[in-house]
N, C-alpha and C positions, 0 to 999 in steps of 0.2 A: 235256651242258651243262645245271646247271638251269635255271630257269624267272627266276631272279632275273641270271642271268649272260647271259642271252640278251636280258632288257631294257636290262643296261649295254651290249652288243653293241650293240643297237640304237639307243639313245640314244647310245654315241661313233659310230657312223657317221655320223648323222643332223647332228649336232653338230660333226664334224670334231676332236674330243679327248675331255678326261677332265674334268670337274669336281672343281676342286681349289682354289677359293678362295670367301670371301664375299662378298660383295657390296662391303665396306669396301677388300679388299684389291683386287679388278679397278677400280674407280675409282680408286684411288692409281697402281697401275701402269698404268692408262690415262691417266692425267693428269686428271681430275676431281675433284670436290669430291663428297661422297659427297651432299652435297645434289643436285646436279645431274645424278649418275649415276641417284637414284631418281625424278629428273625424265624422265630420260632411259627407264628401267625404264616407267615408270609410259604416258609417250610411245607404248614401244613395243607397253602394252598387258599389260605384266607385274607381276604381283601383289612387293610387296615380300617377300622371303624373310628378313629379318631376320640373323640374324649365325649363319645353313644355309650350308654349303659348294652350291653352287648355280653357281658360274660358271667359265670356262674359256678361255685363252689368244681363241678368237675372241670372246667377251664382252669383251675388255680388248682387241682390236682393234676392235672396233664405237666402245668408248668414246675411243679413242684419235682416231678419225675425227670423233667431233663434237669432242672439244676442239681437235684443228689447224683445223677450218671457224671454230670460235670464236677461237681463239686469232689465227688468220694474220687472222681478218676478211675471211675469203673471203666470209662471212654471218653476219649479227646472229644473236645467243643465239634471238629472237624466231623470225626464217626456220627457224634450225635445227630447232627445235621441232616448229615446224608441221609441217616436211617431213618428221621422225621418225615427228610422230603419222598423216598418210597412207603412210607407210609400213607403220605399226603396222597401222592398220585395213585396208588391203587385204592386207598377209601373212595376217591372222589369218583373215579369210577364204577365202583363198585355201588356205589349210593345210586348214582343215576341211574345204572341197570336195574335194580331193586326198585324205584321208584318207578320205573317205566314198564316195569314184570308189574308189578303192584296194579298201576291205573283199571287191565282188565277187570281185576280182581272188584275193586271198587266201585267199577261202571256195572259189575253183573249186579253187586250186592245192592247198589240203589238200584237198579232195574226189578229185579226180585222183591222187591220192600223189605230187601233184611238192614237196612239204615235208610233215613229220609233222604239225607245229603252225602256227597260224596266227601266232605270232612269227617260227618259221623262214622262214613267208613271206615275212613282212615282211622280215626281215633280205636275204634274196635280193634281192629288190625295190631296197633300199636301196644293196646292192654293187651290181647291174647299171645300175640304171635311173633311178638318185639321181644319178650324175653327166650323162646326157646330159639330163636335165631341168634340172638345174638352167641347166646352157649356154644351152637351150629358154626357160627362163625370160627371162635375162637378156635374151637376143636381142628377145624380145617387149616387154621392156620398152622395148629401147634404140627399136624400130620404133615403138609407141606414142609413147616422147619427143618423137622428130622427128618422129611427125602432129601430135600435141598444138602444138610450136614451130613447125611452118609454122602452124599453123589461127590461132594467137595474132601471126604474123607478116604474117597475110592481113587483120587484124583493124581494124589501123590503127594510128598513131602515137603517139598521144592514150592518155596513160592511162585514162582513165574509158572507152576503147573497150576496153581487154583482157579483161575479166572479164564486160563486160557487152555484149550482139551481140543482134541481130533473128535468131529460129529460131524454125520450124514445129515444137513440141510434141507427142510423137504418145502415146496412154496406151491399150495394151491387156488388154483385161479379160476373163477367162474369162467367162463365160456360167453362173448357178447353181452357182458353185464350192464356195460353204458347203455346199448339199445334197448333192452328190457326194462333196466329200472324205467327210464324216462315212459314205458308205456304203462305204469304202474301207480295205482296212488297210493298213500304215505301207508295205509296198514298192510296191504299188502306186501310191498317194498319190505318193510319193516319186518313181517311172519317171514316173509323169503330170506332174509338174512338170516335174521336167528333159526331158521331150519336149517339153513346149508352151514352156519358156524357149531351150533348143536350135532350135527352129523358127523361133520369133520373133528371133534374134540374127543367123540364116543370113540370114534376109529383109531384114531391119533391112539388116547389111553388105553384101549382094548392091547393094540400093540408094545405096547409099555414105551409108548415113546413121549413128550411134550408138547402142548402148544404153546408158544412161546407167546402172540399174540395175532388176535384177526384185525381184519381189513373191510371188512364191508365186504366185500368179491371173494376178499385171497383169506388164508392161513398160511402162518407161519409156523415151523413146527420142527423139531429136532431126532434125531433117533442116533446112542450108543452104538449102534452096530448097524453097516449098512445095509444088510441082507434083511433087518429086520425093518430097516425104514423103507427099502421096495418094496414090500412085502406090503408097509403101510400105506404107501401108494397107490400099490395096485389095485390095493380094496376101497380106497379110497375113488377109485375111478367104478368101479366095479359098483360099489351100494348107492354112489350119487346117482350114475349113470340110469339105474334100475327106477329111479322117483322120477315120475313126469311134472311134480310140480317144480322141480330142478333144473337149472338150465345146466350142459354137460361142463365138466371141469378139465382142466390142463395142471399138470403137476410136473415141478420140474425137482431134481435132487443132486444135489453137490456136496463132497467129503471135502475135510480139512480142518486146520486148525481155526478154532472159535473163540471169542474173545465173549466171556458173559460177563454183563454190566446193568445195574438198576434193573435187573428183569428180562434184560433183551439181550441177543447177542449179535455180532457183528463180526466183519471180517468178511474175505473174498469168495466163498462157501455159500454163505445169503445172499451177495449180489448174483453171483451165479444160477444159483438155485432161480432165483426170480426172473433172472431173463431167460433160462430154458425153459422156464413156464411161460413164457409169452410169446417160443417161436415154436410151442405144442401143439402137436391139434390137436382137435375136441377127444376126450376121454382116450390121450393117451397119457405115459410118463418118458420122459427124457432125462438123464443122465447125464454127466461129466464122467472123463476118462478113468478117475480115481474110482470113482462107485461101482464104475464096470468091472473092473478090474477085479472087486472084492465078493461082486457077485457072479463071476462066469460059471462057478460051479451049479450055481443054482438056478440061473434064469438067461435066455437068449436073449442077445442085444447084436442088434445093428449100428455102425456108424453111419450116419446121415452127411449129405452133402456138406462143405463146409460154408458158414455162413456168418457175416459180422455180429457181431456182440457188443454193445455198447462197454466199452471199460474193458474190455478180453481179446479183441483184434478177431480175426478169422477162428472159430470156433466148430469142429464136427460135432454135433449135438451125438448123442448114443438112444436109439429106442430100448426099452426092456417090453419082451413078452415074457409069461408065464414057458415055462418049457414044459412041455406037452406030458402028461402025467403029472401035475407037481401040480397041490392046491396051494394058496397063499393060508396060511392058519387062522 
């Protein structure tokens, strides 16, 4: 099989058919307007392909599902949108992580002669391994949804309480990450990330707290209760600390009211958080007044000299130790 026959292989696996229409025509037979289809394209994060044969029976079921949510007014054009475009933007991410987890995969199995090429790889991959992930997938999400709609049901009744809730802000920051990476080439660099963002997500959820999202260096990451988010801290400085292929971390944490949006959340809690991680030193945790306050039963803090804060004015940072008898869980 050549080389051009082996990538329609792969792209109809991957795809579930054949590309056989434009763009103009899977909107018609989806039931959209062709305006609304490249709304929809564009939503999903997709470059318009103009009047290319590009699209395929699941493309004109994709469109077919937002025009019955439109049409029946299960949800306004407006909701649809939105939920298309977080759609878009975590698939697109999520593909590219998957495809770049994948490559080792691929490079072992042509190295080993268990495929000639690293297409046949792939293609392998794609027959075996493409449908129980995809299952994998769903399941995660569906588990996600129903945290997501209890945490939103735990929230209160009040619309202005849904989006917007009191959370301990947690922002971890490698330690000299400019200077390292630059002495670093791309695989390395690359394993050194996903080991310290894999670390930080284990601990994070061990804790029952969230990441919201990383940074190459830093995490961002949330905790309900602030005893239980220093707590996440502290271990978080504690198991990096402990790995030598790790460079050490600074974690800084801030209470208050959160605003969550598309995934992420904002408000004066994350700015904070993030600049007390960057006036940390190496494998400690720094606080704001509020966090302290909720933790003094349980853990010693110091206030620290005061010192400017981009966006906050003169700022006493707070250190937390462990209080003496007291494991973090």
């Amino acid at each position: 099989m050549s080389r051009s026959d082996l990538r329609e292989t792969l792209v109809h696996l991957i795809l579930g058919g054949d590309l056989a229409m434009t763009s103009a025509e899977a909107a018609d037979k989806g039931g959209l307007s062709i305006e609304d289809s490249q709304r929809l394209w564009r939503a999903l994060g997709f470059a318009d392909t103009g009047d290319g044969i590009a699209y395929g029976q699941a493309d004109v079921k994709a469109i077919e599902a937002v025009a019955s949510a439109i049409n029946d007014e299960v949800m306004d054009q407006r909701t649809v949108f939105r939920m298309t475009r977080a759609l878009g933007t975590t698939m697109s991410r999520l593909a590219d992580w998957q495809v770049t987890t994948l490559v080792d995969q691929i490079e072992r199995d042509v190295q080993e002669g268990k495929a000639p090429t690293r297409l046949d790889a792939a293609i392998k991959l794609a027959r075996t391994a493409g449908p129980g992930f995809e299952h994998l997938m769903v399941y995660a999400w569906r588990r996600h949804l129903a945290a997501a709609t209890a945490r939103m049901e735990a929230l209160g009744a009040a619309d202005e309480e849904l989006l917007s809730t009191v959370m301990t802000v947690g922002f971890a920051d490698l330690s000299r990450f400019t200077s390292l990476s630059n002495g670093l080439d791309d695989n390395s660099l690359g394993a050194l990330v996903e080991n310290f963002e894999t670390r930080c997500s284990d601990i994070v959820t061990a804790h029952g707290g969230r990441v919201i999202k990383t940074l190459g260096d830093a995490v961002l990451f949330v905790s309900d209760d602030p005893v239980e988010g220093t707590r996440t801290a502290i271990d978080l400085v504690k198991q990096i600390a402990m790995r030598s292929e790790l460079p050490n971390i600074c974690v800084g944490l801030a209470t208050g009211s959160v605003v969550s949006r598309l995934g992420d959340v904002y408000g004066p809690p994350v700015n904070l958080a993030a600049r007390l991680s960057h006036v940390a030193r190496s494998n400690r945790v720094l606080v704001d007044d509020r966090t302290a306050a909720a933790i003094s039963e349980e853990f010693d803090t110091r206030a620290l000299p005061p010192r400017p804060l981009r966006g906050f004015g003169n700022v006493s940072p707070i250190t937390v130790t462990e209080r003496r008898g007291f494991r973090s869980r």
